[in-house]
Gaussian input, Z-matrix of N, CA and C with variables (Angstrom, degrees):
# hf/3-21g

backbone

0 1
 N
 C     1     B1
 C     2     B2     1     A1
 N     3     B3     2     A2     1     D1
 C     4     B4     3     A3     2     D2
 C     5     B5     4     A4     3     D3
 N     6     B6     5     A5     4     D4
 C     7     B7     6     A6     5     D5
 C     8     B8     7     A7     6     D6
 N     9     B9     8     A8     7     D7
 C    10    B10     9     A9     8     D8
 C    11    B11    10    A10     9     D9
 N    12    B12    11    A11    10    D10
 C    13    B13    12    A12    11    D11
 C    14    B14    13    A13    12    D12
 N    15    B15    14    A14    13    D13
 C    16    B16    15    A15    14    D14
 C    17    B17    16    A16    15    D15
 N    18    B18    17    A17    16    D16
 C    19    B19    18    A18    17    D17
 C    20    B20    19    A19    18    D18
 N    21    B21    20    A20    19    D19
 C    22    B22    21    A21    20    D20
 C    23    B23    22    A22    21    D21
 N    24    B24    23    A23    22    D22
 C    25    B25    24    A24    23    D23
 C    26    B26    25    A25    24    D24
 N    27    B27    26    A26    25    D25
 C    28    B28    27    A27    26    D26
 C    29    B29    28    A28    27    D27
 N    30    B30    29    A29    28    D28
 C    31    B31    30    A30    29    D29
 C    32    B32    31    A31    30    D30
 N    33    B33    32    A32    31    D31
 C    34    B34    33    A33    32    D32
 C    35    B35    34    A34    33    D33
 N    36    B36    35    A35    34    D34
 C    37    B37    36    A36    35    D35
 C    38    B38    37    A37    36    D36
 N    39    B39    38    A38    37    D37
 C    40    B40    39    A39    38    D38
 C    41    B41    40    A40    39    D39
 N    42    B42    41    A41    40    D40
 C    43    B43    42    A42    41    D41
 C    44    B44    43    A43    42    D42
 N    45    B45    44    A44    43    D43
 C    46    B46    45    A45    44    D44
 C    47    B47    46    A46    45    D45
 N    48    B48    47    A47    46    D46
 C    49    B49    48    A48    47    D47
 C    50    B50    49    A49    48    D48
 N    51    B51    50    A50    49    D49
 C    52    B52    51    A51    50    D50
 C    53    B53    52    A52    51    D51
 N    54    B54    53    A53    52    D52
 C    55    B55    54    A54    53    D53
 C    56    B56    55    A55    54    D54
 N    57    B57    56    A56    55    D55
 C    58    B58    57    A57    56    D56
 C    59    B59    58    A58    57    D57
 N    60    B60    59    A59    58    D58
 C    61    B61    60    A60    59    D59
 C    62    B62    61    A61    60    D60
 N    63    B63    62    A62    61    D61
 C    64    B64    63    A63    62    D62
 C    65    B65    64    A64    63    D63
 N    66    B66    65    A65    64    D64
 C    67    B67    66    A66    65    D65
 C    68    B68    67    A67    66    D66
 N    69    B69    68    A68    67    D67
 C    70    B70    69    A69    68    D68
 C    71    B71    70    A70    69    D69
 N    72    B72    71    A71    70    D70
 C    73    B73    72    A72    71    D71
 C    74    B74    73    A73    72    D72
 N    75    B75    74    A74    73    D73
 C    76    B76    75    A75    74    D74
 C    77    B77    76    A76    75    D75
 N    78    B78    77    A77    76    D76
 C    79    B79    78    A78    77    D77
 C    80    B80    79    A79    78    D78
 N    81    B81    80    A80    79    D79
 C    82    B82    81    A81    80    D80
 C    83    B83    82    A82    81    D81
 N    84    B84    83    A83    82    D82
 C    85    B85    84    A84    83    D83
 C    86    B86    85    A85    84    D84
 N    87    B87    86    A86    85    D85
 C    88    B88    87    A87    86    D86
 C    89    B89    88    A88    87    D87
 N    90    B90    89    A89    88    D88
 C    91    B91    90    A90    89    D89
 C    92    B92    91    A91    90    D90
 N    93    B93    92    A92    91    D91
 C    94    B94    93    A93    92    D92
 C    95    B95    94    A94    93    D93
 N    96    B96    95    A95    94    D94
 C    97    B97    96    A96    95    D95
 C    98    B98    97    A97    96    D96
 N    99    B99    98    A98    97    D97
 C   100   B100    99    A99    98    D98
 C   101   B101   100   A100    99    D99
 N   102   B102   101   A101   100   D100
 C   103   B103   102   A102   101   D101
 C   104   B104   103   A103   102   D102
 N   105   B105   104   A104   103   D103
 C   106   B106   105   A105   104   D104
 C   107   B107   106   A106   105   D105
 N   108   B108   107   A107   106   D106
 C   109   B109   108   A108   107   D107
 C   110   B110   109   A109   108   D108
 N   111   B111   110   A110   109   D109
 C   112   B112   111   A111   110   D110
 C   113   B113   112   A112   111   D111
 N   114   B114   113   A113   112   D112
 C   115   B115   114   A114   113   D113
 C   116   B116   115   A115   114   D114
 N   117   B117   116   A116   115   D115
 C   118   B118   117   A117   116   D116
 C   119   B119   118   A118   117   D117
 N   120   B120   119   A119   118   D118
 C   121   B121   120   A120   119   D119
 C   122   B122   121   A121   120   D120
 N   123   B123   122   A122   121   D121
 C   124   B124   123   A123   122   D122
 C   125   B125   124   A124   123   D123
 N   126   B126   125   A125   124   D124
 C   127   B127   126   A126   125   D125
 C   128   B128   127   A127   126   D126
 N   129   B129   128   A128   127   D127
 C   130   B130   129   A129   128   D128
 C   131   B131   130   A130   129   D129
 N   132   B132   131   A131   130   D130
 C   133   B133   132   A132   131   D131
 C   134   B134   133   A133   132   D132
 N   135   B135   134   A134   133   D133
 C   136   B136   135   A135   134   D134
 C   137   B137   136   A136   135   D135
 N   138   B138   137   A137   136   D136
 C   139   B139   138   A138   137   D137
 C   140   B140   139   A139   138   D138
 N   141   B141   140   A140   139   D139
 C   142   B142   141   A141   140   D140
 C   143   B143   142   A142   141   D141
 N   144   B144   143   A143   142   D142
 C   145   B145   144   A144   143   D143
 C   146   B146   145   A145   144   D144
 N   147   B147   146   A146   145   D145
 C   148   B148   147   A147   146   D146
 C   149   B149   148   A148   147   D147
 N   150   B150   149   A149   148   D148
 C   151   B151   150   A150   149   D149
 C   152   B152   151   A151   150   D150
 N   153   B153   152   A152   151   D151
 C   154   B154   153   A153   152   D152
 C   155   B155   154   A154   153   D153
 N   156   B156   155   A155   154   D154
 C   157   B157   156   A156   155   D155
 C   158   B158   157   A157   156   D156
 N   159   B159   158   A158   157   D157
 C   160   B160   159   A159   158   D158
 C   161   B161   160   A160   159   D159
 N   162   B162   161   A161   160   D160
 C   163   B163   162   A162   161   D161
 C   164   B164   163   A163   162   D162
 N   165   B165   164   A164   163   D163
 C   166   B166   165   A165   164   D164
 C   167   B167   166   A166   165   D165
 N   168   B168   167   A167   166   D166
 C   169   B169   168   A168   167   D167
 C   170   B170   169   A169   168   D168
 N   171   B171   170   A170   169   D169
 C   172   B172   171   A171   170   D170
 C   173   B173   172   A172   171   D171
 N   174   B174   173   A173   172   D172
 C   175   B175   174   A174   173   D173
 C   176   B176   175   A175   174   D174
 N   177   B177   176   A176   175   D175
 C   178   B178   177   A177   176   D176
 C   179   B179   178   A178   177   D177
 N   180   B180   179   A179   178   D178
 C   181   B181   180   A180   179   D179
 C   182   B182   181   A181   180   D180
 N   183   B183   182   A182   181   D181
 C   184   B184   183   A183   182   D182
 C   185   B185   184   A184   183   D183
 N   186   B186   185   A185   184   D184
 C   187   B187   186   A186   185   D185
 C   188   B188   187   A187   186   D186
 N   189   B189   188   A188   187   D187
 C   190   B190   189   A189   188   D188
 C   191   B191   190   A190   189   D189
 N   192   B192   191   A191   190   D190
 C   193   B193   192   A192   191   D191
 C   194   B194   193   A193   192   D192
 N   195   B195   194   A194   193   D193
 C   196   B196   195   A195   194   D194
 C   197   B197   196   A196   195   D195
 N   198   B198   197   A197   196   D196
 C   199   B199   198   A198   197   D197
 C   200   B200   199   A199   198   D198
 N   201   B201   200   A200   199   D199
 C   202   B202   201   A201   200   D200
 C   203   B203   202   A202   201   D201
 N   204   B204   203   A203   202   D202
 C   205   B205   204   A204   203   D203
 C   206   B206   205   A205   204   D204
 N   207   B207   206   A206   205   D205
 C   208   B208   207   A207   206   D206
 C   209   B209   208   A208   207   D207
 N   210   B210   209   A209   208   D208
 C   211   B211   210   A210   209   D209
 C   212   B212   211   A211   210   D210
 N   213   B213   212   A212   211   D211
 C   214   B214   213   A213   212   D212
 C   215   B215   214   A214   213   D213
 N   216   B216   215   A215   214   D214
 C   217   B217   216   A216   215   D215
 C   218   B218   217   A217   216   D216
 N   219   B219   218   A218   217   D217
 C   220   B220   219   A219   218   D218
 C   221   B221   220   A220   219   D219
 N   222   B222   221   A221   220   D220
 C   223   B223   222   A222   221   D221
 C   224   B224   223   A223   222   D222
 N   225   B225   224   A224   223   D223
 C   226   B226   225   A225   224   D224
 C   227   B227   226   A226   225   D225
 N   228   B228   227   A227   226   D226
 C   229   B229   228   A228   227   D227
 C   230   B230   229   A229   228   D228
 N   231   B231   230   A230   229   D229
 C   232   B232   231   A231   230   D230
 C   233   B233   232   A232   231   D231
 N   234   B234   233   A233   232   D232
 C   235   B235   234   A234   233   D233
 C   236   B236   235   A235   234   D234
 N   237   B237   236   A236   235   D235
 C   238   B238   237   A237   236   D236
 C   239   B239   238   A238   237   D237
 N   240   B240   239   A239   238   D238
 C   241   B241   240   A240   239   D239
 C   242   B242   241   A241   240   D240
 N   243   B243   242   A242   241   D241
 C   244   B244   243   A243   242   D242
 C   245   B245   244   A244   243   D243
 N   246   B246   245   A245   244   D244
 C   247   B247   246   A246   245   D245
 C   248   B248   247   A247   246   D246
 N   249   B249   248   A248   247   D247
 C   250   B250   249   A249   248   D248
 C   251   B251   250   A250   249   D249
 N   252   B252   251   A251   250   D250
 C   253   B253   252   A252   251   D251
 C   254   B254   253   A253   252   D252
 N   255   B255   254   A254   253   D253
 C   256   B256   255   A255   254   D254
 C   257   B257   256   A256   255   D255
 N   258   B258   257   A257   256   D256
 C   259   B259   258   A258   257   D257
 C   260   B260   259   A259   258   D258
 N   261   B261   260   A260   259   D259
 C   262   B262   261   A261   260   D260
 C   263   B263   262   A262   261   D261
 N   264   B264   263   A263   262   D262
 C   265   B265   264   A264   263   D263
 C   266   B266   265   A265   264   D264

   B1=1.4600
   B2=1.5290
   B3=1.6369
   B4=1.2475
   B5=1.0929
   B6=1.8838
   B7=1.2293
   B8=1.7743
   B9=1.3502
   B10=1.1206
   B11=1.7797
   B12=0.9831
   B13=1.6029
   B14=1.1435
   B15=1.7111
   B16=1.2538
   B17=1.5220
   B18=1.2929
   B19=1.6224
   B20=1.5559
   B21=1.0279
   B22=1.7094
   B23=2.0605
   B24=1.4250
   B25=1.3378
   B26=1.9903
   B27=1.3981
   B28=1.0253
   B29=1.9346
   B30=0.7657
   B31=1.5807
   B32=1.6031
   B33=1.3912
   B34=1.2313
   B35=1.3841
   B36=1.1294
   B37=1.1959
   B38=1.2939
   B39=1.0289
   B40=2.1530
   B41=1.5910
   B42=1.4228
   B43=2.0725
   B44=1.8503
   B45=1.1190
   B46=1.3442
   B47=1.3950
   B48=1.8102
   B49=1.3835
   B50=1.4456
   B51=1.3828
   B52=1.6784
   B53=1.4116
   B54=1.1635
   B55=1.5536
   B56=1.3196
   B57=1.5233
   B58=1.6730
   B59=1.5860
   B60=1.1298
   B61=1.2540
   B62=1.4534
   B63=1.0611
   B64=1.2691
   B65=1.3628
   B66=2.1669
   B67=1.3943
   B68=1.7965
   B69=1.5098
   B70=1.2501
   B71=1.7421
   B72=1.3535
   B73=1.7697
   B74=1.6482
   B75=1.1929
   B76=1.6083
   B77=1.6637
   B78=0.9641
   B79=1.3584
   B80=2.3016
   B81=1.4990
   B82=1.5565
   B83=1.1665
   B84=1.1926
   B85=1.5478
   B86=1.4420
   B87=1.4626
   B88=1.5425
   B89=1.2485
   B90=1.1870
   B91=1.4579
   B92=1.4738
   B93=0.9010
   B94=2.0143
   B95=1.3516
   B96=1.4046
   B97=1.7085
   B98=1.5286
   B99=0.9995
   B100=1.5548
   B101=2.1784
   B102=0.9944
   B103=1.3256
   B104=1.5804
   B105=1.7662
   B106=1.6095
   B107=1.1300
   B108=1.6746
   B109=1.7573
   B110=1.2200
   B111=1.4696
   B112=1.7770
   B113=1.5478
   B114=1.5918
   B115=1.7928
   B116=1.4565
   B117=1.8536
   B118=1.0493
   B119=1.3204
   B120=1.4313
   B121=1.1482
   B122=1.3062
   B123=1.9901
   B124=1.4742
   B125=1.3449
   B126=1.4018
   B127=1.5904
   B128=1.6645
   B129=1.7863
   B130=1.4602
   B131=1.8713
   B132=1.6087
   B133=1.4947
   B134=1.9052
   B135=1.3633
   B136=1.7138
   B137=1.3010
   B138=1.4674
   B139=1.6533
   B140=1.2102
   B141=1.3450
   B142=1.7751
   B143=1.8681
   B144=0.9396
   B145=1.3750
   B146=1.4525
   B147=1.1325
   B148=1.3581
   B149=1.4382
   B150=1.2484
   B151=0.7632
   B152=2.1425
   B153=1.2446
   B154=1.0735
   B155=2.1140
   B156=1.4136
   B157=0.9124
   B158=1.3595
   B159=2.1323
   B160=2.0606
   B161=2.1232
   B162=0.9354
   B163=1.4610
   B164=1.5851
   B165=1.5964
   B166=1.6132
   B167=2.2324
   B168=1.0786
   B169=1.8213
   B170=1.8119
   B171=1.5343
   B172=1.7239
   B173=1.4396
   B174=1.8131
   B175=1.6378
   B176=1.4187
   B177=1.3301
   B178=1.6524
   B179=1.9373
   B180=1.7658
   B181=1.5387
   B182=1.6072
   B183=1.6152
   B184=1.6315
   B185=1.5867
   B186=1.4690
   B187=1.7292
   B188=1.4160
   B189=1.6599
   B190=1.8454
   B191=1.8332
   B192=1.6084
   B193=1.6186
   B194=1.6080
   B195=1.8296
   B196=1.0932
   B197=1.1772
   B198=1.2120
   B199=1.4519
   B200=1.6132
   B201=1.2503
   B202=1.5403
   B203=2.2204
   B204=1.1975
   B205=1.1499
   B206=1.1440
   B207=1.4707
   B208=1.4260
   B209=1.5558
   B210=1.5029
   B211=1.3224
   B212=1.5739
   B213=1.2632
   B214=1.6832
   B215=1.5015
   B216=1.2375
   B217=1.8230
   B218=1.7369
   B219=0.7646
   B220=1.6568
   B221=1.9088
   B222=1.4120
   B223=1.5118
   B224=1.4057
   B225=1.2627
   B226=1.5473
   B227=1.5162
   B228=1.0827
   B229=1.7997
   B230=1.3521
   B231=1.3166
   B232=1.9514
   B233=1.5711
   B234=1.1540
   B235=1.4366
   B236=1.4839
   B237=1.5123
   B238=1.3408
   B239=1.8326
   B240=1.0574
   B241=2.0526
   B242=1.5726
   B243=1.1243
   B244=1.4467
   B245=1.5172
   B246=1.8697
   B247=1.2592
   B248=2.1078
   B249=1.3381
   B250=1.7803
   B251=1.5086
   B252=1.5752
   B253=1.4524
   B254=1.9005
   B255=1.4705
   B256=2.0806
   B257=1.5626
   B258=1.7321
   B259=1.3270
   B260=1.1703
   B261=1.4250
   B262=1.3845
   B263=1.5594
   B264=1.8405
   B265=1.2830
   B266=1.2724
   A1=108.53
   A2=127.69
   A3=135.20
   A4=89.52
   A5=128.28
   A6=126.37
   A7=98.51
   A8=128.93
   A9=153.96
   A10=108.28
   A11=91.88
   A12=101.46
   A13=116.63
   A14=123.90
   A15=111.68
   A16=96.84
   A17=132.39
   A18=110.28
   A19=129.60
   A20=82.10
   A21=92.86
   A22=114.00
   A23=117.40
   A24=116.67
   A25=76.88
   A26=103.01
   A27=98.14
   A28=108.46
   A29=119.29
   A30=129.05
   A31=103.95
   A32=128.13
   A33=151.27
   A34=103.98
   A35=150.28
   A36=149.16
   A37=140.70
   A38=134.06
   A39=145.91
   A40=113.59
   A41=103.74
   A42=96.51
   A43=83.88
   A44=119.28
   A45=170.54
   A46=112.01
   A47=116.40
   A48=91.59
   A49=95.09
   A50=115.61
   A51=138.45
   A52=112.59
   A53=124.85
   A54=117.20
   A55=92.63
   A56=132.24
   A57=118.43
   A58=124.30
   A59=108.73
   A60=98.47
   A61=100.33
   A62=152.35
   A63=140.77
   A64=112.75
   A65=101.18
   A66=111.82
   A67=114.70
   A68=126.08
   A69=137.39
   A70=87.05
   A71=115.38
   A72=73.90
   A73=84.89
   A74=142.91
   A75=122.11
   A76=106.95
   A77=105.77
   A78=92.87
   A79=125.23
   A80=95.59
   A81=119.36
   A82=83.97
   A83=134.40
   A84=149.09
   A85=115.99
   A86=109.50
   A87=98.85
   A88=106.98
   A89=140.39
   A90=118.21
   A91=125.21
   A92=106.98
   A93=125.50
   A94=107.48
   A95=134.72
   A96=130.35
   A97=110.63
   A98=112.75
   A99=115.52
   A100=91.22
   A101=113.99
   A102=131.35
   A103=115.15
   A104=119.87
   A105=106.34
   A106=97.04
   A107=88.24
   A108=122.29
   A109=100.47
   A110=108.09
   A111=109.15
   A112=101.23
   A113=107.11
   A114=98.05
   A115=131.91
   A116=121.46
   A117=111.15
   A118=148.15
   A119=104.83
   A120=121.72
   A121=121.89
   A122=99.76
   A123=103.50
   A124=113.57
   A125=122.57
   A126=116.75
   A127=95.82
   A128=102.25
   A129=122.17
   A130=119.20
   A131=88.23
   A132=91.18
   A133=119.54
   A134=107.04
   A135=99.16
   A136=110.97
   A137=119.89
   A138=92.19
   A139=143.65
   A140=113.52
   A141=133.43
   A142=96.61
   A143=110.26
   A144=106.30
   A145=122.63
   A146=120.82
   A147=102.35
   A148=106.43
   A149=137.36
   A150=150.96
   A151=97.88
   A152=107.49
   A153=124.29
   A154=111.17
   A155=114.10
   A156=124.96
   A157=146.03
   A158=73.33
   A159=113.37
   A160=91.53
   A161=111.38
   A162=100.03
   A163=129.68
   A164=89.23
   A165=117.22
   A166=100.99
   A167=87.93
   A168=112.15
   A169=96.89
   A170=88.82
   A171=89.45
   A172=147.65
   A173=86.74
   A174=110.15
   A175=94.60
   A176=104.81
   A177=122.01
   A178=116.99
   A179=89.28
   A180=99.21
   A181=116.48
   A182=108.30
   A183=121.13
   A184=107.17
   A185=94.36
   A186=97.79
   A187=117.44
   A188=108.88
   A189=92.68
   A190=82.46
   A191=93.59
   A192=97.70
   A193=107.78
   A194=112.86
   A195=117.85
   A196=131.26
   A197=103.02
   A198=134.23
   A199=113.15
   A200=123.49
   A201=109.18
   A202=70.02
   A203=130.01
   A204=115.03
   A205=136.61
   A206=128.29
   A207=138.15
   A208=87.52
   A209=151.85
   A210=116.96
   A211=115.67
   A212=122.03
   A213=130.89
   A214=92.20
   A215=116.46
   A216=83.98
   A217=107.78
   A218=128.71
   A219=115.57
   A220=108.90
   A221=86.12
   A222=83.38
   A223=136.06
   A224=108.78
   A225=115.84
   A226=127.24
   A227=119.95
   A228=103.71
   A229=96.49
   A230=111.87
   A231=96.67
   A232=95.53
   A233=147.26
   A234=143.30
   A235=99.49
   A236=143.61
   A237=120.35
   A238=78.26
   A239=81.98
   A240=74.70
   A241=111.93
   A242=117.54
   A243=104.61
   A244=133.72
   A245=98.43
   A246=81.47
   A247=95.98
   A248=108.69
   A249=88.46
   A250=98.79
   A251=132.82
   A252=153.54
   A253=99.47
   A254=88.45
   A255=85.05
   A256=117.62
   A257=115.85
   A258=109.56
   A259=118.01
   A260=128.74
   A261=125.89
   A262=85.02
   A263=116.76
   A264=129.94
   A265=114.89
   D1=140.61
   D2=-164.20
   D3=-85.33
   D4=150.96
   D5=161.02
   D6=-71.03
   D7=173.59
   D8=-168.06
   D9=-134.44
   D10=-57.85
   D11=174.81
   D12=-154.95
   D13=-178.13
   D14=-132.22
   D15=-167.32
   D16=84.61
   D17=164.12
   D18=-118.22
   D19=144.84
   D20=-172.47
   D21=-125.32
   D22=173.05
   D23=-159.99
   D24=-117.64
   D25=126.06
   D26=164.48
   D27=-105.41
   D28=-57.19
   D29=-175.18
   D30=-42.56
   D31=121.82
   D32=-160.48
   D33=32.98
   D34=26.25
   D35=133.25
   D36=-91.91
   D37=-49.31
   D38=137.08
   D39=-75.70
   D40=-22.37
   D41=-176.40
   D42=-135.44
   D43=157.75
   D44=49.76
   D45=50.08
   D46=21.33
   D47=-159.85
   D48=-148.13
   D49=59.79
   D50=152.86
   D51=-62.79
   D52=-11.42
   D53=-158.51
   D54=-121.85
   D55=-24.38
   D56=168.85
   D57=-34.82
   D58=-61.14
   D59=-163.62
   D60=-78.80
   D61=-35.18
   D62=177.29
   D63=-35.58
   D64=-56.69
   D65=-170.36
   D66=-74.08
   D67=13.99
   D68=-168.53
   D69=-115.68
   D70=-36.06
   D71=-167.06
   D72=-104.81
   D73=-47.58
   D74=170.49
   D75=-20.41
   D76=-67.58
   D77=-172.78
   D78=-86.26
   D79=22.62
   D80=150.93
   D81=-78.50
   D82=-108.71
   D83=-133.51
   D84=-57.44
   D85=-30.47
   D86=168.13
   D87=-81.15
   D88=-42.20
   D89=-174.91
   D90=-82.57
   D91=8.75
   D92=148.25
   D93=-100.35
   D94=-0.31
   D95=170.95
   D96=70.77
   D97=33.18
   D98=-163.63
   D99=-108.34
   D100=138.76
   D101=169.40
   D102=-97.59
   D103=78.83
   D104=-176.72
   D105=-70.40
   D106=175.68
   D107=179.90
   D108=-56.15
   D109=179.11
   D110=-174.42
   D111=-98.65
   D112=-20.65
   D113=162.63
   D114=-92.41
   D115=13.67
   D116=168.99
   D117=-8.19
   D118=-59.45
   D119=-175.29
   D120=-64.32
   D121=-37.75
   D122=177.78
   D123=-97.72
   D124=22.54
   D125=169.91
   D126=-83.85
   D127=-53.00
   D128=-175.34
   D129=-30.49
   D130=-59.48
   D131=179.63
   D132=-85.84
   D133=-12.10
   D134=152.81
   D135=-71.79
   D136=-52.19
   D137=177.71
   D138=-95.57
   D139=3.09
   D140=154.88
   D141=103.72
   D142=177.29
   D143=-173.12
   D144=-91.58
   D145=11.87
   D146=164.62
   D147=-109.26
   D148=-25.84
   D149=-158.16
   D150=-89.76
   D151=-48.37
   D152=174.66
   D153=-58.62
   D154=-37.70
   D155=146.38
   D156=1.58
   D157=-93.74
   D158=176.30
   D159=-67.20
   D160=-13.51
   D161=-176.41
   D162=-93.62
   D163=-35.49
   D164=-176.13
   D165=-74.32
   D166=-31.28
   D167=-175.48
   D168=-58.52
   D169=-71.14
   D170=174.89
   D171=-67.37
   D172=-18.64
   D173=-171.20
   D174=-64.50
   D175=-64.70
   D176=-154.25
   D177=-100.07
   D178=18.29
   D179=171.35
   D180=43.30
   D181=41.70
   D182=176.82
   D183=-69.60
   D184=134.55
   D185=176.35
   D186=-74.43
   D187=30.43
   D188=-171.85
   D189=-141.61
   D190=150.71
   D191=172.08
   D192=-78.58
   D193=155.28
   D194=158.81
   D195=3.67
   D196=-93.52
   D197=151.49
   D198=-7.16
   D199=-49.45
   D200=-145.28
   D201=-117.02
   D202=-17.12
   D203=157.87
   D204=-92.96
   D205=14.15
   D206=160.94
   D207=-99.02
   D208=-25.90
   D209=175.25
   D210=-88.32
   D211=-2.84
   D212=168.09
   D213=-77.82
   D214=-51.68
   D215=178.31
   D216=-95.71
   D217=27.81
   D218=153.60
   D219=-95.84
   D220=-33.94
   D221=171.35
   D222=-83.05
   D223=-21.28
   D224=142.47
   D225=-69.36
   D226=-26.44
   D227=174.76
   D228=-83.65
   D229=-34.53
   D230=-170.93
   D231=-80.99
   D232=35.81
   D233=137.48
   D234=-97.62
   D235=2.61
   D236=-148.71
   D237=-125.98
   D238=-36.21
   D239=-177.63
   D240=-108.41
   D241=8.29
   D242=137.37
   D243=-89.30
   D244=-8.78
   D245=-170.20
   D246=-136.69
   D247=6.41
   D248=168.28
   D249=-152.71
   D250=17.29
   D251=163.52
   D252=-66.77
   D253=81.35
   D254=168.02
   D255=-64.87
   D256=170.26
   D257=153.16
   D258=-82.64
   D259=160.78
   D260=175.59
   D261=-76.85
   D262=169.81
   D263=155.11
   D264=-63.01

């Protein structure tokens, strides 16, 4: 029987790439000069990213909507794992 489809866990399991999103919004906030909380990360990933967003937008009085800051970080991790995301061995 042909497989059809196919899923697999790539993030710390086939790639090397636990440290993206950390290193995508540290480096959101520094290059707007902004100092996040020390739980960023874990507000971010309880409330998923858009939502994390609409929050980060209001928390920290960012001059850009949601919207145009969930595609600065999609467009920064998808530069980070196309281009420095190894395979594990």
């Amino acid at each position: 029987m042909a497989l059809k489809a196919c899923i697999f866990d790539f993030d710390g399991t086939l790639g090397d790439s636990m440290w993206v999103w950390e290193s995508v919004i540290a480096e959101f906030f520094a290059a707007r000069g902004v100092e996040p909380e020390h739980d960023a990360m874990a507000q971010l990933a309880q409330l998923g990213m858009v939502a994390g967003a609409q929050s980060f937008v209001q928390h920290y009085r960012l001059n850009e909507s949601p919207e145009q800051v969930c595609s600065c970080w999609l467009a920064a991790a998808r530069e980070k794992y196309a281009t420095a995301v190894k395979l594990k061995p």
